[in-house]
N, CA, C and O atoms as a CHARMM CRD file, in Angstrom:
* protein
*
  296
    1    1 UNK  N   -126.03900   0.71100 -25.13200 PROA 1      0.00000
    2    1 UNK  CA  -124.75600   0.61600 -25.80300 PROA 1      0.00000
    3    1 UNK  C   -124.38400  -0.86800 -25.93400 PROA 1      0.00000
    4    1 UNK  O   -124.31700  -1.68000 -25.01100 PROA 1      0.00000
    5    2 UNK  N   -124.15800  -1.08000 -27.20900 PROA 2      0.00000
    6    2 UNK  CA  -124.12200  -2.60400 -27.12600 PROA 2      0.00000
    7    2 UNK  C   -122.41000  -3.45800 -26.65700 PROA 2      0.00000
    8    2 UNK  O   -121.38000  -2.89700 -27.03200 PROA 2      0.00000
    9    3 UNK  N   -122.34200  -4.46400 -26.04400 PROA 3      0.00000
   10    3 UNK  CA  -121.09100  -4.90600 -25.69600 PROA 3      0.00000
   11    3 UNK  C   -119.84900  -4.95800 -26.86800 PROA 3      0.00000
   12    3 UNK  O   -119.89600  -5.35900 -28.03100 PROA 3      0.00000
   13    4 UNK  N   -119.17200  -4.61800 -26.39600 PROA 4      0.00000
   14    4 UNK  CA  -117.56700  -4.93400 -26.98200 PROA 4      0.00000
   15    4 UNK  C   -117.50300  -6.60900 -27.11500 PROA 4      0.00000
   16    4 UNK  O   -118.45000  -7.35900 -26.87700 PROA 4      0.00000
   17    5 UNK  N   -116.27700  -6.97900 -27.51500 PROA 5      0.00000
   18    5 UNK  CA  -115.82600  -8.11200 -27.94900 PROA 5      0.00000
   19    5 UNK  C   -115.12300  -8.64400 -26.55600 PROA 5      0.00000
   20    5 UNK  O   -115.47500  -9.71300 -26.05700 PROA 5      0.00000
   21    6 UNK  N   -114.03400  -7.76000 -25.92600 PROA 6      0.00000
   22    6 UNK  CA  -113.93000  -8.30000 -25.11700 PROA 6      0.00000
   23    6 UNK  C   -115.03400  -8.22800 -23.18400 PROA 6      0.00000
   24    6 UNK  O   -114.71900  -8.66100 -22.07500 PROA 6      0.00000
   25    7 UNK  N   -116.11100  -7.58400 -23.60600 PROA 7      0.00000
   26    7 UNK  CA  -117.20700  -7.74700 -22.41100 PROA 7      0.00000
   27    7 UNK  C   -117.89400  -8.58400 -22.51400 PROA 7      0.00000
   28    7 UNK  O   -118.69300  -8.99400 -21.67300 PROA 7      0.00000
   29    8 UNK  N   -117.63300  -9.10500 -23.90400 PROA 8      0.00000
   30    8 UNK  CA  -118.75800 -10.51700 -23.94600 PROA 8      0.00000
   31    8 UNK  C   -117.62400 -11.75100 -24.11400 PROA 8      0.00000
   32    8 UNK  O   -117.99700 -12.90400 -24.32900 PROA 8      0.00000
   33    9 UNK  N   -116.59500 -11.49200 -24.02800 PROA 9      0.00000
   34    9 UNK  CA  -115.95800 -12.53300 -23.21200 PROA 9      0.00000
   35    9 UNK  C   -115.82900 -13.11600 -22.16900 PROA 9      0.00000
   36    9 UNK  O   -115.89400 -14.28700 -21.79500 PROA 9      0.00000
   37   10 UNK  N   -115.45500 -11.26700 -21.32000 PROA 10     0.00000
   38   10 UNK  CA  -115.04700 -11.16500 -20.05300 PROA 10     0.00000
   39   10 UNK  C   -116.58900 -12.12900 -19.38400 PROA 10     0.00000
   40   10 UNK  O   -116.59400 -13.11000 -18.64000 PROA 10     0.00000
   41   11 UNK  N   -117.44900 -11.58000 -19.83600 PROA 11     0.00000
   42   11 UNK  CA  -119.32200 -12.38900 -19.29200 PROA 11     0.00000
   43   11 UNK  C   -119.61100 -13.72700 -19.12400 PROA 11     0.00000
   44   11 UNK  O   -120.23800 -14.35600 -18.27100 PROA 11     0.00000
   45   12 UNK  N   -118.49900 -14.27500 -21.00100 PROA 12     0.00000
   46   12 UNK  CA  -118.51300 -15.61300 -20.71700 PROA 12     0.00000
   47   12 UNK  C   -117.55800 -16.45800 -19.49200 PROA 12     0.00000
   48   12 UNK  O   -117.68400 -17.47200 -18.80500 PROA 12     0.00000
   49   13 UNK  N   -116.52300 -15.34700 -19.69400 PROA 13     0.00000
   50   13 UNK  CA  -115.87500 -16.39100 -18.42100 PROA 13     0.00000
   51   13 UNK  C   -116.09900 -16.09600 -17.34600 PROA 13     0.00000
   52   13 UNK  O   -115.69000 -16.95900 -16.57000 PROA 13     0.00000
   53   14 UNK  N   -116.75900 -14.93200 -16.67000 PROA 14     0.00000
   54   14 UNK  CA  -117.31500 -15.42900 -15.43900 PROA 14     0.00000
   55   14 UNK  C   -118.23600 -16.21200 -15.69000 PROA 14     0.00000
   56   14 UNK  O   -118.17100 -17.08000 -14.82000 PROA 14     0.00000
   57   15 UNK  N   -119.13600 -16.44500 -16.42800 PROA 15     0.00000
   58   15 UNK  CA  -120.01900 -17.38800 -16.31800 PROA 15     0.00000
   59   15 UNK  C   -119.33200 -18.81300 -16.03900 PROA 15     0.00000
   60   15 UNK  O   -119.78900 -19.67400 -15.28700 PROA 15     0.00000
   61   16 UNK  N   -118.67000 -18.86000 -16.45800 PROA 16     0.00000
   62   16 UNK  CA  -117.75000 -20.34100 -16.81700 PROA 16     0.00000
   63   16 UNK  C   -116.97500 -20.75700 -15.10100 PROA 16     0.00000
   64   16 UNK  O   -116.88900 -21.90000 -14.65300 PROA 16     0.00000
   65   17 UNK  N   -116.56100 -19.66200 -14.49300 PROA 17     0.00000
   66   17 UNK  CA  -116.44600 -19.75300 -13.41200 PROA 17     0.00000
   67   17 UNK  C   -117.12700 -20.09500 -12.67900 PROA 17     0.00000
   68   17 UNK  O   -116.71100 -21.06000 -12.03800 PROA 17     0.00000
   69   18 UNK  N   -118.47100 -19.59700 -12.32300 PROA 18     0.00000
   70   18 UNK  CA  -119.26300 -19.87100 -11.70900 PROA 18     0.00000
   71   18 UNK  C   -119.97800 -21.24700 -11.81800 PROA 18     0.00000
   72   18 UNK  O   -120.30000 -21.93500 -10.85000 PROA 18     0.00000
   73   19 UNK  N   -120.19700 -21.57600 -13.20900 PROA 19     0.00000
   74   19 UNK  CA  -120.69500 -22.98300 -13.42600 PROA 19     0.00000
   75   19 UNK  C   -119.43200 -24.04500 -13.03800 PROA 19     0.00000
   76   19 UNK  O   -119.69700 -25.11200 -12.48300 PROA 19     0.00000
   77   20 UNK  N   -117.81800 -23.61200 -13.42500 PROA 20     0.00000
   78   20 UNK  CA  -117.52200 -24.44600 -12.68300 PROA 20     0.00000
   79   20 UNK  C   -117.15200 -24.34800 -10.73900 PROA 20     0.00000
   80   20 UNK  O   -116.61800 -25.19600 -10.02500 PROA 20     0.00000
   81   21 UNK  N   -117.55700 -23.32100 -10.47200 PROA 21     0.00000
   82   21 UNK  CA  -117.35000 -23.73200  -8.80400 PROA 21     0.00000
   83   21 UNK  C   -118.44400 -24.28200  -8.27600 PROA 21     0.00000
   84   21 UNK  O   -118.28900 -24.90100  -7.22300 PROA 21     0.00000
   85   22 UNK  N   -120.10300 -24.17600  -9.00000 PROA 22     0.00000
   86   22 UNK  CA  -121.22700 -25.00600  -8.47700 PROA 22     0.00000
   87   22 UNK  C   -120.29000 -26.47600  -8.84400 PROA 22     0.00000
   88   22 UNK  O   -119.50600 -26.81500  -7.95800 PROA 22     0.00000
   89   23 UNK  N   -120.33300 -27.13600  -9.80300 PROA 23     0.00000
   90   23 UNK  CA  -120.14100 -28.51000 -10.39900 PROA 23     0.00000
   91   23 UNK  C   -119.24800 -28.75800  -9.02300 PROA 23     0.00000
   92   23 UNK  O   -119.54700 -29.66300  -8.24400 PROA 23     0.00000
   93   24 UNK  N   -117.95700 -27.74000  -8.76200 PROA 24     0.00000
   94   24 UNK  CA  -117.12100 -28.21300  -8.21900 PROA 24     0.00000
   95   24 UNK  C   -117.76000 -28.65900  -6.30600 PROA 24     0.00000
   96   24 UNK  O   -117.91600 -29.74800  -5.75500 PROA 24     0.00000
   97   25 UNK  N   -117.93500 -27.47000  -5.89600 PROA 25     0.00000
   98   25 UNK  CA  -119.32400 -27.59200  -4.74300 PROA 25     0.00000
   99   25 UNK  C   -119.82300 -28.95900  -4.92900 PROA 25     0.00000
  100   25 UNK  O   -119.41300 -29.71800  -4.05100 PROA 25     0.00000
  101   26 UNK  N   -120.33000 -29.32100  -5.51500 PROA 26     0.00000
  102   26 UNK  CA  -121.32200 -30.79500  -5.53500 PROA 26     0.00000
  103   26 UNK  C   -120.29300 -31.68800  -5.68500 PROA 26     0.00000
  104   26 UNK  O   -120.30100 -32.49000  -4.75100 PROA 26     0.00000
  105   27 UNK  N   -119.35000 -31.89500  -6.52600 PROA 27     0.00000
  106   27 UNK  CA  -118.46100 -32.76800  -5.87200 PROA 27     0.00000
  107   27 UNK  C   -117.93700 -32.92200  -4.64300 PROA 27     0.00000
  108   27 UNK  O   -117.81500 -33.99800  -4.05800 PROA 27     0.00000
  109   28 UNK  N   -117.53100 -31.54000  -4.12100 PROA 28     0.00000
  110   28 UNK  CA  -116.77200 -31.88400  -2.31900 PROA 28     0.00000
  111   28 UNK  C   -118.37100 -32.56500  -1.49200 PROA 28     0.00000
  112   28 UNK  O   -118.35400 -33.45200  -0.63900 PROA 28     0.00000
  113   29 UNK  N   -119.15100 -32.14100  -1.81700 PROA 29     0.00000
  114   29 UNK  CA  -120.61800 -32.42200  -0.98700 PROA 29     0.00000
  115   29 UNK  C   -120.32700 -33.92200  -1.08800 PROA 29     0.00000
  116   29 UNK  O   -120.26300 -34.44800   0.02200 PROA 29     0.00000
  117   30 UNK  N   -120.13400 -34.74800  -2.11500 PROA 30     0.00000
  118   30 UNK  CA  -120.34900 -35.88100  -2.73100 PROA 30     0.00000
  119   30 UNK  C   -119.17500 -36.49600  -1.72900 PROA 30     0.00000
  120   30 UNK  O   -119.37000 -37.40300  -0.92000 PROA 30     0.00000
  121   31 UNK  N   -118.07700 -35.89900  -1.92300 PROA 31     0.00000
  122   31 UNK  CA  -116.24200 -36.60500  -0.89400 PROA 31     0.00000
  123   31 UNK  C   -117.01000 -36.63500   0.08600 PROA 31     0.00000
  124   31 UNK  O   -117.55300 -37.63900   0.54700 PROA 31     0.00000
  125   32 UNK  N   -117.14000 -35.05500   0.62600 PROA 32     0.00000
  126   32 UNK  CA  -117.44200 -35.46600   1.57300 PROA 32     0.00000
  127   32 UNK  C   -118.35600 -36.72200   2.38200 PROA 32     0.00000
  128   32 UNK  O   -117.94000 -37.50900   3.23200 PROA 32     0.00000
  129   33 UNK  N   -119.51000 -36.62700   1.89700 PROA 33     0.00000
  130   33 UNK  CA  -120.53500 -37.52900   2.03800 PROA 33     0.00000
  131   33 UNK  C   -119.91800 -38.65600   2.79100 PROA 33     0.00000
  132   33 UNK  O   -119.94800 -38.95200   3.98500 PROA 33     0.00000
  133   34 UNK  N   -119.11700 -39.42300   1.32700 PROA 34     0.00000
  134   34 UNK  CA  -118.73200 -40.54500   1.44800 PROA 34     0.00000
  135   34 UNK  C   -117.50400 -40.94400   2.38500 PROA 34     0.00000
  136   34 UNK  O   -117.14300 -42.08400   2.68100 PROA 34     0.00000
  137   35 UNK  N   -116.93900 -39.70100   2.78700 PROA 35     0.00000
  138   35 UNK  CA  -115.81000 -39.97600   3.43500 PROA 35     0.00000
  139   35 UNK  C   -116.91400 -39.93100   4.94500 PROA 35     0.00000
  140   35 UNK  O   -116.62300 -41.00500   5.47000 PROA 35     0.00000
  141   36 UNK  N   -117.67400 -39.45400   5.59700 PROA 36     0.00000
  142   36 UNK  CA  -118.10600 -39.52600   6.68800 PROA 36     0.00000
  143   36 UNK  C   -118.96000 -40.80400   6.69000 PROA 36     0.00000
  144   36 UNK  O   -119.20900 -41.38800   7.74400 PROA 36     0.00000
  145   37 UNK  N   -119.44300 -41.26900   5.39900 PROA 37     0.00000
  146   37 UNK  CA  -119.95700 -42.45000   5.67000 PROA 37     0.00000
  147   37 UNK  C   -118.87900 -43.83700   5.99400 PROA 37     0.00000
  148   37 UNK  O   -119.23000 -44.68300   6.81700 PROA 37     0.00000
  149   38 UNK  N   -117.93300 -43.92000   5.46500 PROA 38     0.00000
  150   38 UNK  CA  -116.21800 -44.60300   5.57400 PROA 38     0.00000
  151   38 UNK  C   -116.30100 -44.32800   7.45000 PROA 38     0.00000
  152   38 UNK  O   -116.53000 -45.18100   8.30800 PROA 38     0.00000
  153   39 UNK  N   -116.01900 -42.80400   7.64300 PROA 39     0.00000
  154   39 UNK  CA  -115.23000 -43.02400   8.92400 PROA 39     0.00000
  155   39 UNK  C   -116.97400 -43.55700   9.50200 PROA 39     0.00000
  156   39 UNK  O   -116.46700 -44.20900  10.41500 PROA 39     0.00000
  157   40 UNK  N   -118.03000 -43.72600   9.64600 PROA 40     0.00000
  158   40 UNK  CA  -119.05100 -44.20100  10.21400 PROA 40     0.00000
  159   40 UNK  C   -118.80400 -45.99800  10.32300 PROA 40     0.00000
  160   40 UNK  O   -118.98100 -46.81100  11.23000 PROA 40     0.00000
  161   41 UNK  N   -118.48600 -46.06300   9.40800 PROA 41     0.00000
  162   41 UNK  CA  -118.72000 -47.55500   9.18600 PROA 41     0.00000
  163   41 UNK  C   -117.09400 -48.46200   9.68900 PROA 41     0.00000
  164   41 UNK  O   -116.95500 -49.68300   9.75700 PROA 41     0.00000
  165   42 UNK  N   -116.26300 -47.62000   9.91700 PROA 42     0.00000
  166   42 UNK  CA  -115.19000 -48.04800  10.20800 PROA 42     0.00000
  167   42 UNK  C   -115.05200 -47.92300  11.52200 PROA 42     0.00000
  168   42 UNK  O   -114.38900 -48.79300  12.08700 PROA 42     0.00000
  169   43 UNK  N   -115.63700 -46.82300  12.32700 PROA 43     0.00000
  170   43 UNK  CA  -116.16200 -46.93700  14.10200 PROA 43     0.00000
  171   43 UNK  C   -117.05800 -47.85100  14.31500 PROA 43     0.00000
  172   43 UNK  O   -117.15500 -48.21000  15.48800 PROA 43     0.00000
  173   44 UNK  N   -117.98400 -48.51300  13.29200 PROA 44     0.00000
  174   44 UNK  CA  -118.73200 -49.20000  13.75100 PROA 44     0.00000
  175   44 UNK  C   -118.36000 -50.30200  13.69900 PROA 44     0.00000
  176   44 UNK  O   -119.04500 -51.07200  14.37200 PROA 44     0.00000
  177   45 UNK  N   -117.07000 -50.98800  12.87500 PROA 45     0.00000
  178   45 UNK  CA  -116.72500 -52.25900  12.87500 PROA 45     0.00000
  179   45 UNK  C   -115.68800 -52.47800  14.19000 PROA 45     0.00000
  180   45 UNK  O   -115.60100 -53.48500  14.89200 PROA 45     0.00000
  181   46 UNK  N   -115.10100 -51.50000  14.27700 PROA 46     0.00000
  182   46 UNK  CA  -114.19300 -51.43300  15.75300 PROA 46     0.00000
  183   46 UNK  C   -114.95500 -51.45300  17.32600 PROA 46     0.00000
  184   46 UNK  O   -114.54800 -51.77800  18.44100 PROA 46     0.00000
  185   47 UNK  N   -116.38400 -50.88500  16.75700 PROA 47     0.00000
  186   47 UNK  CA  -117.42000 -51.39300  17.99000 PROA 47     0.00000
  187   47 UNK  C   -117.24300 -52.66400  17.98900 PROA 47     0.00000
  188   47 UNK  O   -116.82700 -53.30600  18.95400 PROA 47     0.00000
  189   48 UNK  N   -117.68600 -53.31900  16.40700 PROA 48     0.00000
  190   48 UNK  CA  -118.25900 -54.75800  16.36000 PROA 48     0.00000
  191   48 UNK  C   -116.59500 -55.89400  17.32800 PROA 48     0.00000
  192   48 UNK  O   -116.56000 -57.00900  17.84800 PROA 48     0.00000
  193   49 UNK  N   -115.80600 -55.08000  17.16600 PROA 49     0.00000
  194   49 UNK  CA  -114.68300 -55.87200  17.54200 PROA 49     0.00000
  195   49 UNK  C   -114.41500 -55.44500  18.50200 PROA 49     0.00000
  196   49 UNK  O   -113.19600 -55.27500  18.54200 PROA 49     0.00000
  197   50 UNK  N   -115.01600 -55.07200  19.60100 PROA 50     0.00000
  198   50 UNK  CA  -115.12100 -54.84400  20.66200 PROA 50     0.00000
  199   50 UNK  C   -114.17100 -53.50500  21.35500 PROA 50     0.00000
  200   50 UNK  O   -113.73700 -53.55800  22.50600 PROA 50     0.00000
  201   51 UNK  N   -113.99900 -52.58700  20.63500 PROA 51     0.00000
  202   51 UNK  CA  -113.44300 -51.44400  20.92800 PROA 51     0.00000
  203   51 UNK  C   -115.08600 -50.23000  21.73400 PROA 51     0.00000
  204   51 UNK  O   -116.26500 -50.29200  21.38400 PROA 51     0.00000
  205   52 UNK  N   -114.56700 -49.45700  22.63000 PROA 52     0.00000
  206   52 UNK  CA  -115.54100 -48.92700  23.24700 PROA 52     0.00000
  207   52 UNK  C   -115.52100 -47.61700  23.05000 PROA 52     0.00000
  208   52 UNK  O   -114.39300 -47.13100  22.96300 PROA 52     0.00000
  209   53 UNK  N   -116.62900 -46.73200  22.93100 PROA 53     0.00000
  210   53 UNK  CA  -116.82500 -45.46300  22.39100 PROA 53     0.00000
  211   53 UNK  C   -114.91600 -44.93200  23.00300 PROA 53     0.00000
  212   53 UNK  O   -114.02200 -44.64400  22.20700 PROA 53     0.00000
  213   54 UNK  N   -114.79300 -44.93900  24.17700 PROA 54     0.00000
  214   54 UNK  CA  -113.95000 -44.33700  24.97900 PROA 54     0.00000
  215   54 UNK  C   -112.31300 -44.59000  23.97000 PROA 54     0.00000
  216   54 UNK  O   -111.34100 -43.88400  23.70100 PROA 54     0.00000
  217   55 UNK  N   -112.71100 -45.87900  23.69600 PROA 55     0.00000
  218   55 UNK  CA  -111.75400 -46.29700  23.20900 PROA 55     0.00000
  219   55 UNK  C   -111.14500 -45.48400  21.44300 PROA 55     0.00000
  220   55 UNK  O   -110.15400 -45.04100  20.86400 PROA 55     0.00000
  221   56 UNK  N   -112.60700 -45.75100  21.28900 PROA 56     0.00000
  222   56 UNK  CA  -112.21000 -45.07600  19.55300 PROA 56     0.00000
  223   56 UNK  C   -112.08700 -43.55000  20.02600 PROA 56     0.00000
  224   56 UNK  O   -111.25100 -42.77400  19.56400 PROA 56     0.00000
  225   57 UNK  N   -112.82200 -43.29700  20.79200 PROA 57     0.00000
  226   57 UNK  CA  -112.39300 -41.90200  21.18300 PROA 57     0.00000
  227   57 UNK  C   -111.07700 -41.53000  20.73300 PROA 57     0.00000
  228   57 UNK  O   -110.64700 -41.11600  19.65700 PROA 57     0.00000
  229   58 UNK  N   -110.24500 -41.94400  22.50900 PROA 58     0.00000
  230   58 UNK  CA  -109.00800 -41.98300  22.39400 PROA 58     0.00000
  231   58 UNK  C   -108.12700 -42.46300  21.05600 PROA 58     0.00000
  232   58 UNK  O   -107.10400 -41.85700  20.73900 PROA 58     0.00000
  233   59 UNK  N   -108.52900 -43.38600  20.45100 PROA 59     0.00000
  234   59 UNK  CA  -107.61100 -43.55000  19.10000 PROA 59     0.00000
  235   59 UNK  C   -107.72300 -42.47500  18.12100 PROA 59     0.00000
  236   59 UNK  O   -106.76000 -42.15500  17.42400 PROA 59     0.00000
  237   60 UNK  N   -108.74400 -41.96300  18.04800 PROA 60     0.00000
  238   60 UNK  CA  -109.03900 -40.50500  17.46600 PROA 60     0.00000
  239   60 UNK  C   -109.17400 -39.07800  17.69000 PROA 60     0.00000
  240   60 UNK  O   -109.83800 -38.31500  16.98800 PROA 60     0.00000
  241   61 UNK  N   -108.51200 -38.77900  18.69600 PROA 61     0.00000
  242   61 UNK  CA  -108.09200 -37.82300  19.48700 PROA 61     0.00000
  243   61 UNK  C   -110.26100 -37.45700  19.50300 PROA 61     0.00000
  244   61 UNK  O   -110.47700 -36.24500  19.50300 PROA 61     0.00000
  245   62 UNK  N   -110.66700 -37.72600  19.50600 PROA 62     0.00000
  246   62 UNK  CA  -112.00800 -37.64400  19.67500 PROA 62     0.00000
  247   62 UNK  C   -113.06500 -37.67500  20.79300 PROA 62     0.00000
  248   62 UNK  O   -113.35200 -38.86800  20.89000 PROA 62     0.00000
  249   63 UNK  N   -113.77800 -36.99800  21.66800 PROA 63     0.00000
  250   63 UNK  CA  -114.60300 -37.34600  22.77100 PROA 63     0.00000
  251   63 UNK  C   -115.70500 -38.64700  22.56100 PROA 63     0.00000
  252   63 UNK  O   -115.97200 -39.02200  21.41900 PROA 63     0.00000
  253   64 UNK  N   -116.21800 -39.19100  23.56100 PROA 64     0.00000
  254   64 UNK  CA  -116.89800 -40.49300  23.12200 PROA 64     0.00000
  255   64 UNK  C   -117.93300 -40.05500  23.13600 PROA 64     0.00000
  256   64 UNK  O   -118.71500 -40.94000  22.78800 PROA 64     0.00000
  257   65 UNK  N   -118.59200 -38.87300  23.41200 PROA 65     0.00000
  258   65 UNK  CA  -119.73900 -38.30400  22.98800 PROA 65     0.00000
  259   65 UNK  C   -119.73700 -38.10100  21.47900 PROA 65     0.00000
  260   65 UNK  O   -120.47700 -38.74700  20.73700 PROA 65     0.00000
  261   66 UNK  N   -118.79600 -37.09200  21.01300 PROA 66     0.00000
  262   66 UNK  CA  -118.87600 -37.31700  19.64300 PROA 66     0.00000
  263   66 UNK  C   -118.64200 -38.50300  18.97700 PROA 66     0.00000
  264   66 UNK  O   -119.37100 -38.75700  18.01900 PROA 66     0.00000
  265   67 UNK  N   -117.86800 -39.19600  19.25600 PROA 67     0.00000
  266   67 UNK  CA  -118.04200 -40.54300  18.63500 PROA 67     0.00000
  267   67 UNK  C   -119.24700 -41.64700  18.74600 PROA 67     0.00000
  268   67 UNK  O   -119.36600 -42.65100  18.04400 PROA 67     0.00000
  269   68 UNK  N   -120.00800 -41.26400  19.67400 PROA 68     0.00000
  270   68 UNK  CA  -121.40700 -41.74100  19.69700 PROA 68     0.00000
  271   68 UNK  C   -122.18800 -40.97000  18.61200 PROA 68     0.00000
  272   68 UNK  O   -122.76700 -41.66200  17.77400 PROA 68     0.00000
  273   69 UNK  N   -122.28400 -39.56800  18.51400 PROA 69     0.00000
  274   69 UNK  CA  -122.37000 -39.01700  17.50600 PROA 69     0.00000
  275   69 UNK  C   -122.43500 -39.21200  15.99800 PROA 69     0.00000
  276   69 UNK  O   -123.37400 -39.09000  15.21100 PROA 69     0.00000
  277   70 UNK  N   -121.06700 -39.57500  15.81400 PROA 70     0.00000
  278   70 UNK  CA  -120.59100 -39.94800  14.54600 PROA 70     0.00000
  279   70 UNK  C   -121.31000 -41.48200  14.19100 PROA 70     0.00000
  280   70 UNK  O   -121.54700 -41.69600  13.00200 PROA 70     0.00000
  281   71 UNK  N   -121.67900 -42.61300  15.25400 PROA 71     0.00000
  282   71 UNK  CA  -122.12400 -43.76000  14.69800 PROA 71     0.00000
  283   71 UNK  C   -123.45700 -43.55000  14.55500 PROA 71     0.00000
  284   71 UNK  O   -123.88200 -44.12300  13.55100 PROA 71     0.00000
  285   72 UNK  N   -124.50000 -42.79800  15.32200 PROA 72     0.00000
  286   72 UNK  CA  -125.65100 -42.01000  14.99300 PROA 72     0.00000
  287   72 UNK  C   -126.07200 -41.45100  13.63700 PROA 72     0.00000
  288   72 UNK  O   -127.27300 -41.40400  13.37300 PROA 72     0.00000
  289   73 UNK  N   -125.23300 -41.05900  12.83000 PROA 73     0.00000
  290   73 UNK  CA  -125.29200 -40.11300  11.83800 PROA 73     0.00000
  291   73 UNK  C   -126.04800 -41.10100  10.49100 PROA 73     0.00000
  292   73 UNK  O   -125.45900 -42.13400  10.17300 PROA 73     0.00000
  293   74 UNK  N   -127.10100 -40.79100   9.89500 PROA 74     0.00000
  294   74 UNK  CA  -127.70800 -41.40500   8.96000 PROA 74     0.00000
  295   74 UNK  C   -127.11900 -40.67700   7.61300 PROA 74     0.00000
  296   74 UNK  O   -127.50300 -41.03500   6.50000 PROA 74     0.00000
């Protein structure tokens, strides 16, 4: 039975949905990315200035394990 007018709408816009929540997906991947590379590089300059895991910890409600963690992260 061949489609109606509005089932081959309804088809296109889920399609349209879906292509845009991948696109959208790869953008947060992308924020994200860059925002963990930011907070990486911004613990690591507060190392360089002599702040101590314990320390950024505490400024980041954060354990200094994970914050060893976080400067680890490639």
């Amino acid at each position: 039975m061949p489609e109606s007018a509005a089932q081959k709408k309804a088809r296109k816009d889920v399609q349209r949905a879906q292509a845009d929540f991948e696109r959208e997906q790869v953008q947060l991947r992308e924020q994200r990315a860059k925002s963990r590379r930011k907070r990486r590089e911004r613990f690591a300059k507060g190392q360089k200035a002599g702040l101590s895991l314990r320390d950024i910890g505490e400024a980041t409600d954060l354990h200094p394990t994970r914050v060893r963690e976080i400067l680890r992260e490639k």
